[in-house]
mmJSON file of the N, C-alpha and C atoms, coordinates in Angstrom:
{"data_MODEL":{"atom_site":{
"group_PDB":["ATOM","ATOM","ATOM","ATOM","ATOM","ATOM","ATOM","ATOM","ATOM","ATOM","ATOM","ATOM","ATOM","ATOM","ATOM","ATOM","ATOM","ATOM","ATOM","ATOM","ATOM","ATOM","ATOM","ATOM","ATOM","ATOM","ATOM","ATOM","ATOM","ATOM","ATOM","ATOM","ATOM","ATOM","ATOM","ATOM","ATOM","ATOM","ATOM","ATOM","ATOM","ATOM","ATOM","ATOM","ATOM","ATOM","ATOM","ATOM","ATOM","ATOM","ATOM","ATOM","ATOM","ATOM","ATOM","ATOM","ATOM","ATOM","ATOM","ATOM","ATOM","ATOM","ATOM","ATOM","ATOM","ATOM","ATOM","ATOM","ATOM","ATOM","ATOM","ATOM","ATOM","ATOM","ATOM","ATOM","ATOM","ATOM","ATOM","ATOM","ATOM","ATOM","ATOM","ATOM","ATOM","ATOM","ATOM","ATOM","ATOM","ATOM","ATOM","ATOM","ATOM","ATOM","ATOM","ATOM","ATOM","ATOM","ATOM","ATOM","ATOM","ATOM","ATOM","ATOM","ATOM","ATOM","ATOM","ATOM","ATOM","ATOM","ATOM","ATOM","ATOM","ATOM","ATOM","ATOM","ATOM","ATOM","ATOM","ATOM","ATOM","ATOM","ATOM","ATOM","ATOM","ATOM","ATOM","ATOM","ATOM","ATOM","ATOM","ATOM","ATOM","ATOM","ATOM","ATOM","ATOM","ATOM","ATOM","ATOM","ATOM","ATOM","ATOM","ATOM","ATOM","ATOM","ATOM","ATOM","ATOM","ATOM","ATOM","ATOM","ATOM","ATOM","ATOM","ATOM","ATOM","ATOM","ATOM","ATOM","ATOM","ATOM","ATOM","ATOM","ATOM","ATOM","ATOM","ATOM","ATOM","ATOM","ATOM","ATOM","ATOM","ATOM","ATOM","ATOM","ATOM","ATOM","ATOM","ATOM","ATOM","ATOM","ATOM","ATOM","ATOM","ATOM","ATOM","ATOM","ATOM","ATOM","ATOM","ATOM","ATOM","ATOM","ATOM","ATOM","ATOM","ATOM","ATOM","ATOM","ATOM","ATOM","ATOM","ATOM","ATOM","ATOM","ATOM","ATOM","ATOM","ATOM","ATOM","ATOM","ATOM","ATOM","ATOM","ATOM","ATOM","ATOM","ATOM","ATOM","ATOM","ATOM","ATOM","ATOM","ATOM","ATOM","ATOM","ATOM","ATOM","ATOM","ATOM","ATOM","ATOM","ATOM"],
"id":[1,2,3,4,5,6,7,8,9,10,11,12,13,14,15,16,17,18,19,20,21,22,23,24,25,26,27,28,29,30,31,32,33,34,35,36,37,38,39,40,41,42,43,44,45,46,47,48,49,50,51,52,53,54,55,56,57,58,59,60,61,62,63,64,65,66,67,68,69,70,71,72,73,74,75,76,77,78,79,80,81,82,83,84,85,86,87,88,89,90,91,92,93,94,95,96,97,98,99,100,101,102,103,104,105,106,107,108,109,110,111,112,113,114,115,116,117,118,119,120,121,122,123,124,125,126,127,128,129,130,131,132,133,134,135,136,137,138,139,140,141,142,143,144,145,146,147,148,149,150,151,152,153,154,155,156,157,158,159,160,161,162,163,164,165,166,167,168,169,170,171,172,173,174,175,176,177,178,179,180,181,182,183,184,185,186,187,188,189,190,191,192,193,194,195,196,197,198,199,200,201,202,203,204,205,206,207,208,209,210,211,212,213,214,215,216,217,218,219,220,221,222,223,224,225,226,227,228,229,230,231,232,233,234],
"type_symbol":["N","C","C","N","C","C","N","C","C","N","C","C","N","C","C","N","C","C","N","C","C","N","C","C","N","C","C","N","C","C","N","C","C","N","C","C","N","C","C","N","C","C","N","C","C","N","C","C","N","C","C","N","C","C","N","C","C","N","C","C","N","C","C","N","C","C","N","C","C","N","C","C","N","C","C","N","C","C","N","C","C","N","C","C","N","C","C","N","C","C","N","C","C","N","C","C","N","C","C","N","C","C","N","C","C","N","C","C","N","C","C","N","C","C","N","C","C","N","C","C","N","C","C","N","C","C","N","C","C","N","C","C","N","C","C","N","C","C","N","C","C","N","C","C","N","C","C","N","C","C","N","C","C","N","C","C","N","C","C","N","C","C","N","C","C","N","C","C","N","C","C","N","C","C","N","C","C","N","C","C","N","C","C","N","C","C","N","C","C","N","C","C","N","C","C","N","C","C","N","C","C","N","C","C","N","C","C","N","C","C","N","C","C","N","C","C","N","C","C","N","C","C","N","C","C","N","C","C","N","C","C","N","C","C"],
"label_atom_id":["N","CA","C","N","CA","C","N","CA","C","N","CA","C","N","CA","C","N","CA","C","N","CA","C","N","CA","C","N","CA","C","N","CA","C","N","CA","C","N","CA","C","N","CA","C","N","CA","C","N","CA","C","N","CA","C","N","CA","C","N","CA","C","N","CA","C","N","CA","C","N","CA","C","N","CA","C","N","CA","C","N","CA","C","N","CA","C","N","CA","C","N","CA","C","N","CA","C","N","CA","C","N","CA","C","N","CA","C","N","CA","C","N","CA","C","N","CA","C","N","CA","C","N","CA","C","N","CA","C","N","CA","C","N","CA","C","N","CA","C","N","CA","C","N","CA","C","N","CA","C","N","CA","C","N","CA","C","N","CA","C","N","CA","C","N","CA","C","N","CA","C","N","CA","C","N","CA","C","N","CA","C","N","CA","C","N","CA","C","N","CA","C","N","CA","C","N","CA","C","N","CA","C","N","CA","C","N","CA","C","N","CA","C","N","CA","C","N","CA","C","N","CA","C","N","CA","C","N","CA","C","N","CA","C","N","CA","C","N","CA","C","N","CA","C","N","CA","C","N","CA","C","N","CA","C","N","CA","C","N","CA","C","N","CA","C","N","CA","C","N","CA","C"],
"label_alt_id":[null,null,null,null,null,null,null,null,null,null,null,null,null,null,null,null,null,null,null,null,null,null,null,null,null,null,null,null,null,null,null,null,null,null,null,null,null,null,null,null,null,null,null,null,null,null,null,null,null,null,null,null,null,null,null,null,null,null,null,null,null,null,null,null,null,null,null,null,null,null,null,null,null,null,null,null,null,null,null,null,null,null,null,null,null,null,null,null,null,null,null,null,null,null,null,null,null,null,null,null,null,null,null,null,null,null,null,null,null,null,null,null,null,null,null,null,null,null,null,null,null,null,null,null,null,null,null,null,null,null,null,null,null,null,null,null,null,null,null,null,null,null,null,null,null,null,null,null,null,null,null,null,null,null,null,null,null,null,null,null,null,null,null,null,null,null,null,null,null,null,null,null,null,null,null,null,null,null,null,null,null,null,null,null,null,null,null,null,null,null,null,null,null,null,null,null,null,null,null,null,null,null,null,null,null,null,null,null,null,null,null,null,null,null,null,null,null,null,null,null,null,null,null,null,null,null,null,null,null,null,null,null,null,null],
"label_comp_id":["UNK","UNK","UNK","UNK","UNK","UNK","UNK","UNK","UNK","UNK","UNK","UNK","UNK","UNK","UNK","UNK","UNK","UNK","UNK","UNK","UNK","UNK","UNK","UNK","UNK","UNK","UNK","UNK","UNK","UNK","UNK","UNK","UNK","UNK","UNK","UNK","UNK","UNK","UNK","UNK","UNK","UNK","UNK","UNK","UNK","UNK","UNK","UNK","UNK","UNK","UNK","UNK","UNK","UNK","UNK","UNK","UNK","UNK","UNK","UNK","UNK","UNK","UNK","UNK","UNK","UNK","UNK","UNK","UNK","UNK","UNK","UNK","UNK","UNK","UNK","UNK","UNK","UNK","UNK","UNK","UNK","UNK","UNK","UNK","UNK","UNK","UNK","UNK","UNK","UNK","UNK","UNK","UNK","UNK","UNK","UNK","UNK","UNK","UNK","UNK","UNK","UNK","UNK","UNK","UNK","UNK","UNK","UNK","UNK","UNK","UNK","UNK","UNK","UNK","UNK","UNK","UNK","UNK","UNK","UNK","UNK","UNK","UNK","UNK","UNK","UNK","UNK","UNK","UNK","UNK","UNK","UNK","UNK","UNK","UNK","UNK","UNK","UNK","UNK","UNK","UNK","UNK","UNK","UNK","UNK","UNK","UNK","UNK","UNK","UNK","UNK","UNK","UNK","UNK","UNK","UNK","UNK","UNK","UNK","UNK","UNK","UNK","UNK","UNK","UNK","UNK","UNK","UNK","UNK","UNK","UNK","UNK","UNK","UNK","UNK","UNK","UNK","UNK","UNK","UNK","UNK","UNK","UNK","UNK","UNK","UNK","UNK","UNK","UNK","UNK","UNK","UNK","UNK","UNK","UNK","UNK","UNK","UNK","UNK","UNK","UNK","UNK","UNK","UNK","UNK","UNK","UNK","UNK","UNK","UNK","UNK","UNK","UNK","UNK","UNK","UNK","UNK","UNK","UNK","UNK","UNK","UNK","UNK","UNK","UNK","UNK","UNK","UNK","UNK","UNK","UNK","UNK","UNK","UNK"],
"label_asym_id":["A","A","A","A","A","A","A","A","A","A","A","A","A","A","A","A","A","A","A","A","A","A","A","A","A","A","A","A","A","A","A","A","A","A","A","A","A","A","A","A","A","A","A","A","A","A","A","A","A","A","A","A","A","A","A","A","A","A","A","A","A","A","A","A","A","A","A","A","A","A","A","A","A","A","A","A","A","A","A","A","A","A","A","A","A","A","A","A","A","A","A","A","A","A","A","A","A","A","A","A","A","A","A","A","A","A","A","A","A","A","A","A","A","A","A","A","A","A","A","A","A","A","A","A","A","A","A","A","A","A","A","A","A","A","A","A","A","A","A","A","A","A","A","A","A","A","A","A","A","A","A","A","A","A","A","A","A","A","A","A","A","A","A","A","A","A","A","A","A","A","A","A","A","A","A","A","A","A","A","A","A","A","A","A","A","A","A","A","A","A","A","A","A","A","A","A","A","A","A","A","A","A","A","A","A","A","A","A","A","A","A","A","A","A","A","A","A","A","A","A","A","A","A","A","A","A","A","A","A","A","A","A","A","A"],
"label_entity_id":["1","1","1","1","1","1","1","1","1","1","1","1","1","1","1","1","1","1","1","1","1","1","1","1","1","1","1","1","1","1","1","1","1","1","1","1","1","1","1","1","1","1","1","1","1","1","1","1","1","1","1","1","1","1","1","1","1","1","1","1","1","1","1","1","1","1","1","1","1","1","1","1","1","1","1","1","1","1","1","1","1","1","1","1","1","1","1","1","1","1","1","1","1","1","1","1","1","1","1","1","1","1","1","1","1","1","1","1","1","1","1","1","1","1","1","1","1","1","1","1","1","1","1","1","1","1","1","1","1","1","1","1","1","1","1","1","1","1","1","1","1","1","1","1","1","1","1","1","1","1","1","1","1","1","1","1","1","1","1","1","1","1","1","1","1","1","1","1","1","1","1","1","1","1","1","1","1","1","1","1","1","1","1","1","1","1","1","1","1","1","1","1","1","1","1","1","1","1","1","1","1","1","1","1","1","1","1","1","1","1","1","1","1","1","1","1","1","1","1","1","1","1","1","1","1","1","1","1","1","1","1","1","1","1"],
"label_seq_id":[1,1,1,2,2,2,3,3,3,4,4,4,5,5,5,6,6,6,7,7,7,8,8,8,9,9,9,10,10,10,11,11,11,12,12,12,13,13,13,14,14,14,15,15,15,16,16,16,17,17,17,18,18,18,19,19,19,20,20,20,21,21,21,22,22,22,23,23,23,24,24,24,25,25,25,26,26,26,27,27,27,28,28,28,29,29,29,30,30,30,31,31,31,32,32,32,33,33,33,34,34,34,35,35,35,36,36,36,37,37,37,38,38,38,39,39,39,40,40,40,41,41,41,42,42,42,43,43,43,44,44,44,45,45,45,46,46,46,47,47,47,48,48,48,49,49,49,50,50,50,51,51,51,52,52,52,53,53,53,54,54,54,55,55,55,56,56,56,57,57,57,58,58,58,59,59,59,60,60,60,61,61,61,62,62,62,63,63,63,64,64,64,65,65,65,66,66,66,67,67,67,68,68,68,69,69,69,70,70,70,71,71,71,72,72,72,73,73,73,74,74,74,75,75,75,76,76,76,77,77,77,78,78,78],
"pdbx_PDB_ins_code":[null,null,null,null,null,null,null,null,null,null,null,null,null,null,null,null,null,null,null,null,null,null,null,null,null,null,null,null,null,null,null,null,null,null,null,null,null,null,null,null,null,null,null,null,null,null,null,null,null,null,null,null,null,null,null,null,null,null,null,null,null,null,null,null,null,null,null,null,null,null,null,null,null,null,null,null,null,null,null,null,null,null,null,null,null,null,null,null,null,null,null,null,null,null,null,null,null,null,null,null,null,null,null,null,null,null,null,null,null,null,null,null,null,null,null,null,null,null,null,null,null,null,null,null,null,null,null,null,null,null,null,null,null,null,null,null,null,null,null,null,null,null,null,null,null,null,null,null,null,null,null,null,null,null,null,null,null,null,null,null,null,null,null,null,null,null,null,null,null,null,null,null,null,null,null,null,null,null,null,null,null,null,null,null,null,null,null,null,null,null,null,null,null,null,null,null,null,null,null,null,null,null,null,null,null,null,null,null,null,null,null,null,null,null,null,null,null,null,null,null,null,null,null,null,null,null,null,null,null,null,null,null,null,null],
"Cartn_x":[15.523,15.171,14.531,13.49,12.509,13.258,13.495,13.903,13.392,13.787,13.563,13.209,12.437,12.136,12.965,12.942,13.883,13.329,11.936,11.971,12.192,12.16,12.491,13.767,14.811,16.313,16.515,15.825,15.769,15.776,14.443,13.958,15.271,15.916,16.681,18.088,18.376,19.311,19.257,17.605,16.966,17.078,17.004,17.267,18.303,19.711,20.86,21.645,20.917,21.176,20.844,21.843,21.618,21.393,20.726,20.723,19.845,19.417,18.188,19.445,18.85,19.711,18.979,19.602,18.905,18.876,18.175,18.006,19.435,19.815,21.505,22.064,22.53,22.792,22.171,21.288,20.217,20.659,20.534,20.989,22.272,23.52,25.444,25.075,24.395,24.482,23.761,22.658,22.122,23.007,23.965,24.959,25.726,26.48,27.457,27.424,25.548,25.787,24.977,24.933,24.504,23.142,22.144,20.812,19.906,20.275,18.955,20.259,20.17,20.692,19.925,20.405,19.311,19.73,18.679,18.33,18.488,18.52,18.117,19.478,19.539,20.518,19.913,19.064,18.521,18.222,19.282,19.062,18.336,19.228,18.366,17.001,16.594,15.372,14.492,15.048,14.231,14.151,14.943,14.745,13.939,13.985,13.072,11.429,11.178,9.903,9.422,10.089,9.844,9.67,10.312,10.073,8.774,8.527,7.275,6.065,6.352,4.748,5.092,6.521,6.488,6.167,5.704,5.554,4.093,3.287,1.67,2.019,2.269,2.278,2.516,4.165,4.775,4.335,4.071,3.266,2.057,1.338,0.545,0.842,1.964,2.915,3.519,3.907,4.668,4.579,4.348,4.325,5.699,5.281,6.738,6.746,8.017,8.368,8.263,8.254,8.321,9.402,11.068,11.864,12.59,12.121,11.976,11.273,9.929,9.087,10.343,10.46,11.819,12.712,13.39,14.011,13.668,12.53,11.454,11.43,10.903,10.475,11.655,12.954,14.06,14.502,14.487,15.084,14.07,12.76,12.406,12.14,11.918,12.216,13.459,14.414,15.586,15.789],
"Cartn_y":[-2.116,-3.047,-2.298,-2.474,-2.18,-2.288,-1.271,-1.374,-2.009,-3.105,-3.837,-3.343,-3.549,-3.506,-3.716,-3.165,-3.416,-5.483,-5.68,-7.213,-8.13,-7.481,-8.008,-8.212,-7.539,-7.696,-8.444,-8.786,-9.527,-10.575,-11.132,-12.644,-13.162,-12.124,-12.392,-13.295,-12.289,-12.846,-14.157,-14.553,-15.51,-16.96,-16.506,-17.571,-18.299,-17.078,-18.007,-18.569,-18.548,-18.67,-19.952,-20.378,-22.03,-21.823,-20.925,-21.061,-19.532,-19.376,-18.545,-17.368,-15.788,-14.865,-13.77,-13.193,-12.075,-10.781,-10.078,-8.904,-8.172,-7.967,-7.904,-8.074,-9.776,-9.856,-9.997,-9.834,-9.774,-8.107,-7.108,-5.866,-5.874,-6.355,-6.468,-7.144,-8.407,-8.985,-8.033,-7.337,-6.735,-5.08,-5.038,-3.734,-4.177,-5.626,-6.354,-6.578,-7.134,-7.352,-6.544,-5.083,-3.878,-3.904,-4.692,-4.918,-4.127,-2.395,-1.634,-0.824,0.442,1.82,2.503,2.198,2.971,4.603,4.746,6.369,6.458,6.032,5.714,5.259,5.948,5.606,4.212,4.049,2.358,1.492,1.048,0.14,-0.888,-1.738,-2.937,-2.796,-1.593,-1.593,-1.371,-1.088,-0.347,-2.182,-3.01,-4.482,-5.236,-4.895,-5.323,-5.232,-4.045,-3.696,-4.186,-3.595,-4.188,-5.897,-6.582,-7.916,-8.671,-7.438,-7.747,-7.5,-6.692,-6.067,-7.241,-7.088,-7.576,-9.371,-9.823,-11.712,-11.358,-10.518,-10.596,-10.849,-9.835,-9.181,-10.751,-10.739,-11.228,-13.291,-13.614,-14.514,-14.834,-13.927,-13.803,-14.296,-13.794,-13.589,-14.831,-15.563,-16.907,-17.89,-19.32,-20.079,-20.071,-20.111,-20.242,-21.487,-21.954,-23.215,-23.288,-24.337,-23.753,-23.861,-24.105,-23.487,-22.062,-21.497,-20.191,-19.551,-19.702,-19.119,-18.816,-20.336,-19.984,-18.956,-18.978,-18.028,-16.614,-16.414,-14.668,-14.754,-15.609,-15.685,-15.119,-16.072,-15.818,-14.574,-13.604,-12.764,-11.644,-11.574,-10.847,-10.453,-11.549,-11.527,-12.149,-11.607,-12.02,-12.042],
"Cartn_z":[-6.53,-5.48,-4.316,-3.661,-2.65,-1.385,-0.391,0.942,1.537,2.393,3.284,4.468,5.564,6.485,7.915,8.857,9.842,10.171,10.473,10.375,9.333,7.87,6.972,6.911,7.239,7.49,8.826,9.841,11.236,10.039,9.77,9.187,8.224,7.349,6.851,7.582,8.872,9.481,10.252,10.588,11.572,10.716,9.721,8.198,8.429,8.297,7.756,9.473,10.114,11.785,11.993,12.81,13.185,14.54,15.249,16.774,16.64,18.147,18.145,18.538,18.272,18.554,19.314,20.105,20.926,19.934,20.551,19.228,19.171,20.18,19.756,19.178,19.101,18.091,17.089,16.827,15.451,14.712,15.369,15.594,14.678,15.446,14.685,13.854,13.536,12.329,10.955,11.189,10.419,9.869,10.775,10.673,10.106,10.079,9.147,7.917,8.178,6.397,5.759,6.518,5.6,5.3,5.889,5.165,5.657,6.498,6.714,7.716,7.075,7.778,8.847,10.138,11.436,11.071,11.925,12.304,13.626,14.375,15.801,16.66,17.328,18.808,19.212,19.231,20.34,18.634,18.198,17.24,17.719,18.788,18.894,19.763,20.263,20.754,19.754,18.363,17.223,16.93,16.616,16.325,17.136,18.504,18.844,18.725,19.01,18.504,17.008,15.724,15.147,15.186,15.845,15.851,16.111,17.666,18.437,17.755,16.824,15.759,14.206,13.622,12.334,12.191,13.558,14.126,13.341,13.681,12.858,11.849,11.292,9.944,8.836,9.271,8.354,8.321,9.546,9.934,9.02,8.746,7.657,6.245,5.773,4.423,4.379,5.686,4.867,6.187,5.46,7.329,7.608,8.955,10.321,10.017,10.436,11.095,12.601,13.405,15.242,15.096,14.704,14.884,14.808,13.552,13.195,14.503,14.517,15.745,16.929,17.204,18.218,18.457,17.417,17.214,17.03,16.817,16.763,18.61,18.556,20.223,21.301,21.157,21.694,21.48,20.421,19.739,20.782,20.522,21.432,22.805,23.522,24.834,25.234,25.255,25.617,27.066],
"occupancy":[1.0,1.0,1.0,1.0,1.0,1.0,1.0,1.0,1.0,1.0,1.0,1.0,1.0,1.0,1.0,1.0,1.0,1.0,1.0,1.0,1.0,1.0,1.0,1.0,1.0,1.0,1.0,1.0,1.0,1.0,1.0,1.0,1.0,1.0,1.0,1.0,1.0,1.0,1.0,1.0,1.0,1.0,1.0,1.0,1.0,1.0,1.0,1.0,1.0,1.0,1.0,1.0,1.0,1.0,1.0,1.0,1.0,1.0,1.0,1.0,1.0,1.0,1.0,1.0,1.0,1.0,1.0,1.0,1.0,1.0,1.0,1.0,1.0,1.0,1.0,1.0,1.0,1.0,1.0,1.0,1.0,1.0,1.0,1.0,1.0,1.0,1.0,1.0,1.0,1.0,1.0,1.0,1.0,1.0,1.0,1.0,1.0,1.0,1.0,1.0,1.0,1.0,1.0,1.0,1.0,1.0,1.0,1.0,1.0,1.0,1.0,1.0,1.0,1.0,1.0,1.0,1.0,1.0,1.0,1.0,1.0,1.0,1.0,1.0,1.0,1.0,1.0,1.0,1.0,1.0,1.0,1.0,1.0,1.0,1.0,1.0,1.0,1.0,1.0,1.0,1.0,1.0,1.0,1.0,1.0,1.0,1.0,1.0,1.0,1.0,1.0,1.0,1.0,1.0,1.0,1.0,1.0,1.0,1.0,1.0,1.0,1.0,1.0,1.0,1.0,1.0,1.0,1.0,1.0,1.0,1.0,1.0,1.0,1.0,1.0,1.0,1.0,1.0,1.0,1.0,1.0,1.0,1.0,1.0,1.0,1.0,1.0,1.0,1.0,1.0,1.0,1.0,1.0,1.0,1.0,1.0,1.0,1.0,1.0,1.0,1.0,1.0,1.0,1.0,1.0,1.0,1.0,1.0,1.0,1.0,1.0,1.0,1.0,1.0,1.0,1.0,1.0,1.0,1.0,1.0,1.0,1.0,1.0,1.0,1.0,1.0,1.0,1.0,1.0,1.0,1.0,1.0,1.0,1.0],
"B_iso_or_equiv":[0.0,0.0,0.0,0.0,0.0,0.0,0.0,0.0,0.0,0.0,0.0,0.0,0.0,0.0,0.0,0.0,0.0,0.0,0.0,0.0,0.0,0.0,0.0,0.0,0.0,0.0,0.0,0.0,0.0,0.0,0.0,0.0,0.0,0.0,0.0,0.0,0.0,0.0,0.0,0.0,0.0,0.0,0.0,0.0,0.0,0.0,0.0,0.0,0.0,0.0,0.0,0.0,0.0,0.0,0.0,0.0,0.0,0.0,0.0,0.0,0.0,0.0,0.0,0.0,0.0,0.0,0.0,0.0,0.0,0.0,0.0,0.0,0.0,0.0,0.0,0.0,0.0,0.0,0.0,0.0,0.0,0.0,0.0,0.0,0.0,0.0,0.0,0.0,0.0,0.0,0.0,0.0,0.0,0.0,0.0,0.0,0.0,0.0,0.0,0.0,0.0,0.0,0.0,0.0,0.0,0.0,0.0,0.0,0.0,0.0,0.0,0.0,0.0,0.0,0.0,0.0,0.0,0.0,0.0,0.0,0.0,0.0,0.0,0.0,0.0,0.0,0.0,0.0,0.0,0.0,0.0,0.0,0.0,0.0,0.0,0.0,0.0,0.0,0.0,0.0,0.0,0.0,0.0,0.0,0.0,0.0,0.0,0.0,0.0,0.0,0.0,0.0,0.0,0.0,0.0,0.0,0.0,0.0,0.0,0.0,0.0,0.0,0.0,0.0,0.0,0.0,0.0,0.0,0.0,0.0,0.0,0.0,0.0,0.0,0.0,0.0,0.0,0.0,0.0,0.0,0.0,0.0,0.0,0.0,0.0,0.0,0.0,0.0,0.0,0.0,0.0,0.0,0.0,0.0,0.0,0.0,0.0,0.0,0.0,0.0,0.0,0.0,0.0,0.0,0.0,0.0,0.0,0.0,0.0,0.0,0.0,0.0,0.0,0.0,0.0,0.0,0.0,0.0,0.0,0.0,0.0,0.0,0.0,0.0,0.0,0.0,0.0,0.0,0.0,0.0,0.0,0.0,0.0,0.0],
"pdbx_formal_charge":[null,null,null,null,null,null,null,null,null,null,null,null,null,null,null,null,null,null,null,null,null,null,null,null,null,null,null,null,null,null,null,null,null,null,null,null,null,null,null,null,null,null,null,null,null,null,null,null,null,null,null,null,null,null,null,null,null,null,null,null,null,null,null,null,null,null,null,null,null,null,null,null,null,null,null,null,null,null,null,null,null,null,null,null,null,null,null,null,null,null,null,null,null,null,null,null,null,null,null,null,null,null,null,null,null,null,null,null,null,null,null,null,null,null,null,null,null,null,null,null,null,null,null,null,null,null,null,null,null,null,null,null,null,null,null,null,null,null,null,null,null,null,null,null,null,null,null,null,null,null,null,null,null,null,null,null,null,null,null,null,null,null,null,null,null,null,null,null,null,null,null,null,null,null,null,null,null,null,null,null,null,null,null,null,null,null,null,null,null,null,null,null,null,null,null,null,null,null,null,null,null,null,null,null,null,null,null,null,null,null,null,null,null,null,null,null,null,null,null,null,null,null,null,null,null,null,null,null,null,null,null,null,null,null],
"auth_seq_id":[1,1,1,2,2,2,3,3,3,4,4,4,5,5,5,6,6,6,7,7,7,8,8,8,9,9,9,10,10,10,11,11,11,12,12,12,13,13,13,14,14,14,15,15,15,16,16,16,17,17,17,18,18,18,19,19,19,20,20,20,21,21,21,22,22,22,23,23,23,24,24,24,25,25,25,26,26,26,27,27,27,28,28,28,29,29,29,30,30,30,31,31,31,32,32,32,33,33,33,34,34,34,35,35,35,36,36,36,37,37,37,38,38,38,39,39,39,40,40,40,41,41,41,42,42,42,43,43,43,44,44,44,45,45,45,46,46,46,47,47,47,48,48,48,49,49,49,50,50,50,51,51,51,52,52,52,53,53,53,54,54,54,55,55,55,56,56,56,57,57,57,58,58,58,59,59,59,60,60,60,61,61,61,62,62,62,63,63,63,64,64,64,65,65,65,66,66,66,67,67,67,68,68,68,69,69,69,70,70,70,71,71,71,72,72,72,73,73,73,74,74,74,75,75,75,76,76,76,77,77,77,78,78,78],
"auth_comp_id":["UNK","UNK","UNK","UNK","UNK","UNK","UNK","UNK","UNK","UNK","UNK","UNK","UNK","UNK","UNK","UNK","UNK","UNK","UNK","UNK","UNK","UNK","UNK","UNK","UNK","UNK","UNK","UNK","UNK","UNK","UNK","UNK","UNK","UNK","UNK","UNK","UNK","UNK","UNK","UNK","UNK","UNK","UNK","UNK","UNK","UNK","UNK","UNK","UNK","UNK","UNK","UNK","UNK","UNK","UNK","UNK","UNK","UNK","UNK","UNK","UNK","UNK","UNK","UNK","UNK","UNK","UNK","UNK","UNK","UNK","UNK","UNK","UNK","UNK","UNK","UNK","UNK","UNK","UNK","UNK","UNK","UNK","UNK","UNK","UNK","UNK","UNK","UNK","UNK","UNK","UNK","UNK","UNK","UNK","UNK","UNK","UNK","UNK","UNK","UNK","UNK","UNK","UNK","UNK","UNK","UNK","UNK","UNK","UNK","UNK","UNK","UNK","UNK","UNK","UNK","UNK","UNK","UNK","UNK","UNK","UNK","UNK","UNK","UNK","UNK","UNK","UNK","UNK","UNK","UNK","UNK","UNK","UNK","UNK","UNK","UNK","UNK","UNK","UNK","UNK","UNK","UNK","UNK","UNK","UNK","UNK","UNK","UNK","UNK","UNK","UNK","UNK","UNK","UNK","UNK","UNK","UNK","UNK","UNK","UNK","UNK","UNK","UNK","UNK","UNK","UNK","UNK","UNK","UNK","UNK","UNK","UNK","UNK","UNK","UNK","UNK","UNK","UNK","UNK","UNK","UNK","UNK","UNK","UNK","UNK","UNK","UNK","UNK","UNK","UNK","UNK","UNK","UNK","UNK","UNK","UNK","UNK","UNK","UNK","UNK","UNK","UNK","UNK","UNK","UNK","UNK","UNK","UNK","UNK","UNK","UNK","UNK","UNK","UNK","UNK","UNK","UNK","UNK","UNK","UNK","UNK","UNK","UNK","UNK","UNK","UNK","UNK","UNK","UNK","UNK","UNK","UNK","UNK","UNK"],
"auth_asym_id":["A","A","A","A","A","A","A","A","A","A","A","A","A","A","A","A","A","A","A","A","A","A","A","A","A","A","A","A","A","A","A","A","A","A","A","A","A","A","A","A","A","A","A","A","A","A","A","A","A","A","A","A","A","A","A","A","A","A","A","A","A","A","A","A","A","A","A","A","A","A","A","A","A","A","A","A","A","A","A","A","A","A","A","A","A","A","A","A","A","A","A","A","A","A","A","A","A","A","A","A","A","A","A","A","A","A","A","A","A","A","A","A","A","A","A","A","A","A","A","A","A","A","A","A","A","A","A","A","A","A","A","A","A","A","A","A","A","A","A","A","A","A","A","A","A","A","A","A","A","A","A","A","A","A","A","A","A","A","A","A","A","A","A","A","A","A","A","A","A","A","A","A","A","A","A","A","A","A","A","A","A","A","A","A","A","A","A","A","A","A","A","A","A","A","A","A","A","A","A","A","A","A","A","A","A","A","A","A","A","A","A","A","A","A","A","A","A","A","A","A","A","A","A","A","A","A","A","A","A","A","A","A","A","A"],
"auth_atom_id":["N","CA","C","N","CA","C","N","CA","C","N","CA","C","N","CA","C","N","CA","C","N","CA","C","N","CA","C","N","CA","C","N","CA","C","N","CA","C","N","CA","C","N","CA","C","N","CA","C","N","CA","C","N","CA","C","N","CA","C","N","CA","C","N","CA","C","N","CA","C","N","CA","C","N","CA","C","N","CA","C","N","CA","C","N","CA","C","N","CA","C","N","CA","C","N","CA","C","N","CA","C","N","CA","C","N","CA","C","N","CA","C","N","CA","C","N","CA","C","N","CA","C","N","CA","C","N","CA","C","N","CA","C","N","CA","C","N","CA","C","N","CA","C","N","CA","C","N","CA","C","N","CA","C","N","CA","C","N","CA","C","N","CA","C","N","CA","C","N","CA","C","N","CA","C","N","CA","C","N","CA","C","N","CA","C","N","CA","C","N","CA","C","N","CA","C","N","CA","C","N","CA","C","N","CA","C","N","CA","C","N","CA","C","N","CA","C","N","CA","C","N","CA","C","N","CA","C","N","CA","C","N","CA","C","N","CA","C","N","CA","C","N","CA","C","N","CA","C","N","CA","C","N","CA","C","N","CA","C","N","CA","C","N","CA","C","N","CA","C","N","CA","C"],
"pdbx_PDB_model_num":[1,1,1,1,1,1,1,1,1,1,1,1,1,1,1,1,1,1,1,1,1,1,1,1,1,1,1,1,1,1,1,1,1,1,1,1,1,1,1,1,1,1,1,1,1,1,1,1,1,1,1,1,1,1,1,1,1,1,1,1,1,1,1,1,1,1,1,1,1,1,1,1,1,1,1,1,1,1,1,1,1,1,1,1,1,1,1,1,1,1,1,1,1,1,1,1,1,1,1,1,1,1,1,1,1,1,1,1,1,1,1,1,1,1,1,1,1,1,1,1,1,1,1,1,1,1,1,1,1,1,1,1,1,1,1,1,1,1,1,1,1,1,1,1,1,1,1,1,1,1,1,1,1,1,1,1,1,1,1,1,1,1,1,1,1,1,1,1,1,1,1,1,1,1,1,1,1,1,1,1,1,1,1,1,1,1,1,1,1,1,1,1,1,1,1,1,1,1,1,1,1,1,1,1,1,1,1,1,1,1,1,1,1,1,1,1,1,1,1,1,1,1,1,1,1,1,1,1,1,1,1,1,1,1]
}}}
């Protein structure tokens, strides 16, 4: 199985979320359920960024919903 991406493990968590999350908690949830091992002292600044670059990308790859959006949105500017 192919490693996931630090936003690929965000989107994952943004999924099973019924409410928008700050990268924080986007951050503990992604440490909980094990879905991407940091390197990095500033985890959730590493989530964030990725968030702020992986909105192109992955935007591309599959449509948003504007609730989803929401929740990217919220997640990054907290």
């Amino acid at each position: 199985m192919k490693e996931r991406t630090i936003a690929e493990a965000a989107i994952e968590v943004l999924k099973d979320s019924k409410e928008p999350m700050t990268a924080a908690e986007i951050t503990q949830a992604i440490l909980e359920k094990g879905l991407y091992q940091f390197n990095t002292k500033d985890q959730v600044g590493m989530v964030r960024r990725a968030l702020r670059v992986g909105v192109r990308v992955i935007s591309e790859k599959m449509p948003l919903n504007l609730n989803f959006l929401k929740k990217l949105v919220m997640a990054s500017f907290p």
